[in-house]
Backbone as CSV, one residue per row, in Angstrom:
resi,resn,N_x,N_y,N_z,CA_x,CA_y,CA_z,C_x,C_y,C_z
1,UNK,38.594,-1.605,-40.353,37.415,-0.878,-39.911,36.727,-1.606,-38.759
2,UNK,35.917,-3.004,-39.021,36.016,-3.571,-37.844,36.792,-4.224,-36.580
3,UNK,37.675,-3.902,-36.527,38.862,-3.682,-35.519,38.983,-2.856,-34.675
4,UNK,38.879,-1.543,-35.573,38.936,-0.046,-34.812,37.155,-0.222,-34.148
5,UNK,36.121,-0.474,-34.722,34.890,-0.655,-34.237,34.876,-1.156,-32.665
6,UNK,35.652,-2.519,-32.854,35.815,-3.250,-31.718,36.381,-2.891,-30.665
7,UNK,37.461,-2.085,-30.926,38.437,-1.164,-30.148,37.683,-0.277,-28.900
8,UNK,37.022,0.832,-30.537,36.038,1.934,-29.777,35.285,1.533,-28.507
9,UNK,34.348,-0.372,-29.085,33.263,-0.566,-28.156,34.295,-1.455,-26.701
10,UNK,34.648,-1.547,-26.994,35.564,-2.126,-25.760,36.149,-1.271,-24.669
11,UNK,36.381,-0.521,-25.165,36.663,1.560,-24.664,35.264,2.016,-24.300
12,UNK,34.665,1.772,-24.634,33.270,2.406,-24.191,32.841,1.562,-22.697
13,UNK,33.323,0.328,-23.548,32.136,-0.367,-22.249,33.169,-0.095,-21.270
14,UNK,35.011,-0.543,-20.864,35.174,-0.412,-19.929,35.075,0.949,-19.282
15,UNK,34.968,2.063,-19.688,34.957,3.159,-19.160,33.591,3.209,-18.565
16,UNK,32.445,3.195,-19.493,30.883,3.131,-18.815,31.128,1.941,-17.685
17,UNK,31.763,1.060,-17.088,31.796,-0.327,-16.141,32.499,0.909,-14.779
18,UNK,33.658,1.256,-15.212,34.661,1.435,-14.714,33.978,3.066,-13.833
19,UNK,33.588,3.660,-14.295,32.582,4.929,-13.955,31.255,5.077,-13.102
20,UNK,30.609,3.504,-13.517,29.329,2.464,-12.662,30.213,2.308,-11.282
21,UNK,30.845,1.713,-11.429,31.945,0.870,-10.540,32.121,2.499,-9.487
22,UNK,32.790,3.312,-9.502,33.578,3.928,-8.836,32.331,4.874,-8.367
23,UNK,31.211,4.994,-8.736,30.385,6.034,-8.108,29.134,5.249,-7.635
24,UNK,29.514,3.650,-7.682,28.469,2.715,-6.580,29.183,2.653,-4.827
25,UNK,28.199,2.543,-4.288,28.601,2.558,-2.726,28.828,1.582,-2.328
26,UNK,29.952,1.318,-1.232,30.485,0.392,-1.140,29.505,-0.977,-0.569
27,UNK,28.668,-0.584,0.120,27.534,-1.231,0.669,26.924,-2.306,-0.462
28,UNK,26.827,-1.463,-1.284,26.265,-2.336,-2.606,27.030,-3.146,-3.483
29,UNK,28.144,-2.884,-3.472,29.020,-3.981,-4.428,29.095,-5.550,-3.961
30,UNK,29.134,-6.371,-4.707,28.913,-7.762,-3.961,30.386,-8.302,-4.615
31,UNK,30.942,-9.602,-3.793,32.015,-10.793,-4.110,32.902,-9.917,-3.491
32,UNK,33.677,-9.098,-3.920,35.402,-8.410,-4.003,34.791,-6.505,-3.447
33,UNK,35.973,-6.043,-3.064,36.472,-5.003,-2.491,36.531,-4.348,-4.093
34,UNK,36.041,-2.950,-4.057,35.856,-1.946,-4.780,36.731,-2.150,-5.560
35,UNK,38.204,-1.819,-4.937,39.474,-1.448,-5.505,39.578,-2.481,-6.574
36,UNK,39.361,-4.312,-5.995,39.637,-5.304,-7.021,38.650,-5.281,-8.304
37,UNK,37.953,-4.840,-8.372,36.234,-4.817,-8.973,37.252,-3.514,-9.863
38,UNK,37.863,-2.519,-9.583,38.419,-1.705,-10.635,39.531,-2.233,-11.502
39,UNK,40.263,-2.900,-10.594,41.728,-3.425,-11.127,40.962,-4.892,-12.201
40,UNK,39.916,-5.172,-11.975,39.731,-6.243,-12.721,39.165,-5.776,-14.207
41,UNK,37.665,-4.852,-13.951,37.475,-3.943,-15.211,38.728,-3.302,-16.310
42,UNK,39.333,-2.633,-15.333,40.624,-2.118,-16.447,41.266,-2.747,-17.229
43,UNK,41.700,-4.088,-16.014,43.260,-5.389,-16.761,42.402,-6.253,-17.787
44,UNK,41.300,-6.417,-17.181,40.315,-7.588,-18.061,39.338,-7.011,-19.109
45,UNK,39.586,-6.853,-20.267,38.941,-5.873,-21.455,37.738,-7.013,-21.732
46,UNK,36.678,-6.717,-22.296,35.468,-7.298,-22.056,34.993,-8.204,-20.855
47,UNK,36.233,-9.016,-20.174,35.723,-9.730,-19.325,35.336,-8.708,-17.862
48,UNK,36.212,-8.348,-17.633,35.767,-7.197,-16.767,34.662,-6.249,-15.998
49,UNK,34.584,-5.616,-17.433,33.169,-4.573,-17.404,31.895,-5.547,-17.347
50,UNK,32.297,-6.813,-18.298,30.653,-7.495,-18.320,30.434,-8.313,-16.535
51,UNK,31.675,-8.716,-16.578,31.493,-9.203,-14.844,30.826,-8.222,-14.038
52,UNK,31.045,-7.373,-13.904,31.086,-5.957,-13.016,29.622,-5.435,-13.366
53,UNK,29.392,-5.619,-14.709,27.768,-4.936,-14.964,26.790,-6.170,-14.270
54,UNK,26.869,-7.627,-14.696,26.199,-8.934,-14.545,26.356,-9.143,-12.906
55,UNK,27.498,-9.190,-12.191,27.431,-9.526,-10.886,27.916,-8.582,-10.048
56,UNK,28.477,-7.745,-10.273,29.227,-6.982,-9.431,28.442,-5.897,-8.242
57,UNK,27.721,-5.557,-8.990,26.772,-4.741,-8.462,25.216,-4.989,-7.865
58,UNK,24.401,-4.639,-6.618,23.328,-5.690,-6.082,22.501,-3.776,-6.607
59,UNK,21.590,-4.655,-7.795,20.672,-4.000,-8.213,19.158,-4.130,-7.434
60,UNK,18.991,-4.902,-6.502,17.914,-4.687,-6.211,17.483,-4.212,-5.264
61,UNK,17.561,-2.867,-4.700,17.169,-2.048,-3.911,16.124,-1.387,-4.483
62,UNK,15.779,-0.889,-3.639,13.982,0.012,-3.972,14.252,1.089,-5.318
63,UNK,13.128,0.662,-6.073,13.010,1.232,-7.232,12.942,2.927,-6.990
64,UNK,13.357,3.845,-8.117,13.310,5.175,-7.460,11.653,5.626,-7.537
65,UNK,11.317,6.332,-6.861,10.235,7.112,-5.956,9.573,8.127,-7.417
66,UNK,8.500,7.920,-7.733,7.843,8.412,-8.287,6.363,9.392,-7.512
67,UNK,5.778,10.669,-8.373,5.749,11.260,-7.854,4.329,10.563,-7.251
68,UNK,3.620,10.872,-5.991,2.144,10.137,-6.087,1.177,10.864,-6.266
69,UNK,0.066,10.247,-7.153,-0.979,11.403,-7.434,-2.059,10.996,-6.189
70,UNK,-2.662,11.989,-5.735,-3.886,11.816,-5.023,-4.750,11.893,-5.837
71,UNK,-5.818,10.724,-5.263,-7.180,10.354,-5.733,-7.413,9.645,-7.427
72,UNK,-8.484,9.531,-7.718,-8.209,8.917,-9.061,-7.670,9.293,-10.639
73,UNK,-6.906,8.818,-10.838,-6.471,9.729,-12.485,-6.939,9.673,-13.624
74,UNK,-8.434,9.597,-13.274,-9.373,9.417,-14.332,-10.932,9.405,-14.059
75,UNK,-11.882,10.264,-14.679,-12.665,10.327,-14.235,-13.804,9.025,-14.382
76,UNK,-13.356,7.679,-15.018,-13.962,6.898,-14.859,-13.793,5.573,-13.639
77,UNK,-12.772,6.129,-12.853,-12.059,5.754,-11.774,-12.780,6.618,-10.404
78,UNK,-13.172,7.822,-10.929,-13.328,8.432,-9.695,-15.409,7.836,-9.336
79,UNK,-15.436,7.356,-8.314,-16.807,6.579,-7.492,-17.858,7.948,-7.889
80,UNK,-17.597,8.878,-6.850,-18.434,10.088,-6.795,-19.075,10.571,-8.288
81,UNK,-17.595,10.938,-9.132,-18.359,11.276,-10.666,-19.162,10.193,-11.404
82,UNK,-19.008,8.882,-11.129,-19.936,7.581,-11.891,-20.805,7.699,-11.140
83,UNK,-20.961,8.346,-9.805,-22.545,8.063,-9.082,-23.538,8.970,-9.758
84,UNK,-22.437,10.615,-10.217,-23.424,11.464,-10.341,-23.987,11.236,-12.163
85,UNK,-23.050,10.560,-12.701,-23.460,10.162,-13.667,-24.840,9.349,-13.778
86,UNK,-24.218,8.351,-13.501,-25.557,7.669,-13.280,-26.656,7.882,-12.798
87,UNK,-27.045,9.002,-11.644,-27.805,9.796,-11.566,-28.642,10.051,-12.457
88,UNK,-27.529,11.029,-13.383,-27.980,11.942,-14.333,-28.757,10.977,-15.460
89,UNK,-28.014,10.315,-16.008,-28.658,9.283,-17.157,-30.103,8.699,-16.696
90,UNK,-30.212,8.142,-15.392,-31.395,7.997,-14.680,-32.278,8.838,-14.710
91,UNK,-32.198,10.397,-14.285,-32.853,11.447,-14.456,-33.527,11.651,-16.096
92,UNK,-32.233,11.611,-16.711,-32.615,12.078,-18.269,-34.112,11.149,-18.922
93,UNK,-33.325,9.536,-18.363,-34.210,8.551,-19.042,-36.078,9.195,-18.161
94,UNK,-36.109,9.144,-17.241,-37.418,9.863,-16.251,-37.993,10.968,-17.008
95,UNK,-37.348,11.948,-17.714,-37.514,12.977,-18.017,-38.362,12.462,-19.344
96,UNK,-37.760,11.606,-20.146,-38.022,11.528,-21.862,-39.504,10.827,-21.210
97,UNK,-39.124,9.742,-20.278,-40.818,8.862,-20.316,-41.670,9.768,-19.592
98,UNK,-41.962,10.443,-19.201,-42.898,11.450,-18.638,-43.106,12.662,-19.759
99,UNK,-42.653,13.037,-20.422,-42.707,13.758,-21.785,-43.402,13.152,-22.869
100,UNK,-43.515,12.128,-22.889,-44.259,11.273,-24.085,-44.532,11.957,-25.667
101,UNK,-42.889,12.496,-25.326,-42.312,13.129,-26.940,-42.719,11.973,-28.364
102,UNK,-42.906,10.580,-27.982,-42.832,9.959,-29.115,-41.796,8.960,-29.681
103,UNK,-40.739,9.893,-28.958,-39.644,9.436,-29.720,-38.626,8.039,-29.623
104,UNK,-39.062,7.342,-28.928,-38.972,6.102,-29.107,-39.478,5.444,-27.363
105,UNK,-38.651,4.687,-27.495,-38.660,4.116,-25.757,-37.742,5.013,-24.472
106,UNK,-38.231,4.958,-23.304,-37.615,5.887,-22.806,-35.934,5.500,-22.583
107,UNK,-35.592,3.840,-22.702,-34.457,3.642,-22.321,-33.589,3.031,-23.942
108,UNK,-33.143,3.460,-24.081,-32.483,3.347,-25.447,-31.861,1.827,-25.482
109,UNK,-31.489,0.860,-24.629,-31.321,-0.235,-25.073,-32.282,-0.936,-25.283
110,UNK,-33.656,-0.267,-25.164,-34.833,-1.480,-25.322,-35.024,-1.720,-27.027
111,UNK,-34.908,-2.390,-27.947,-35.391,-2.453,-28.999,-36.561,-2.038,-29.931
112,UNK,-36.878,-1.204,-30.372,-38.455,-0.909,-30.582,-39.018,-2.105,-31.414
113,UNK,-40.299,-1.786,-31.097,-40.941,-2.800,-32.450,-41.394,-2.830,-33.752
């Protein structure tokens, strides 16, 4: 059972190496010529594919392109809506102390006594 396991994953990986390998551009492969980079994956069963995944290939080109959002993606990000906020809370607090409802202090972090 673990034999055939080993089999399967050894079959997997060189085919997933071997499939990487043949639909990377030639520009990008590093050390050896495409062709050897295949002939080595195939003949060389684990050594191969792991070479070919670890060095074979120059992964660091520009990450892919995501979409860009304009302006802020959140309204506690956006300047304009915290101005008018703050505004408003300003206003509200003006409103309660000129009302002299009672009901406590006009600015709610003050502590009463």
């Amino acid at each position: 059972m673990l034999r055939g396991l080993v089999a399967v994953l050894s079959i997997a990986l060189t085919v997933f190496a071997l499939a990487d390998c043949v639909q990377t551009e030639d520009d990008k492969i590093r050390g050896i010529p495409k062709w050897a980079w295949i002939v080595l994956i195939v003949l060389l069963p684990w050594v191969g594919p792991i070479t070919w995944l670890v060095v074979g290939k120059d992964r660091t080109g520009p990450a892919p392109k995501r979409p860009q959002r304009r302006g802020p993606s959140a309204p506690d990000e956006d300047p304009d809506f915290l101005r008018k906020l703050d505004e408003d809370i300003r206003r509200e607090r003006r409103e309660r102390g000129q009302n002299g409802s009672g009901e406590g202090p006009a600015d709610p972090d003050t502590p009463r006594s």
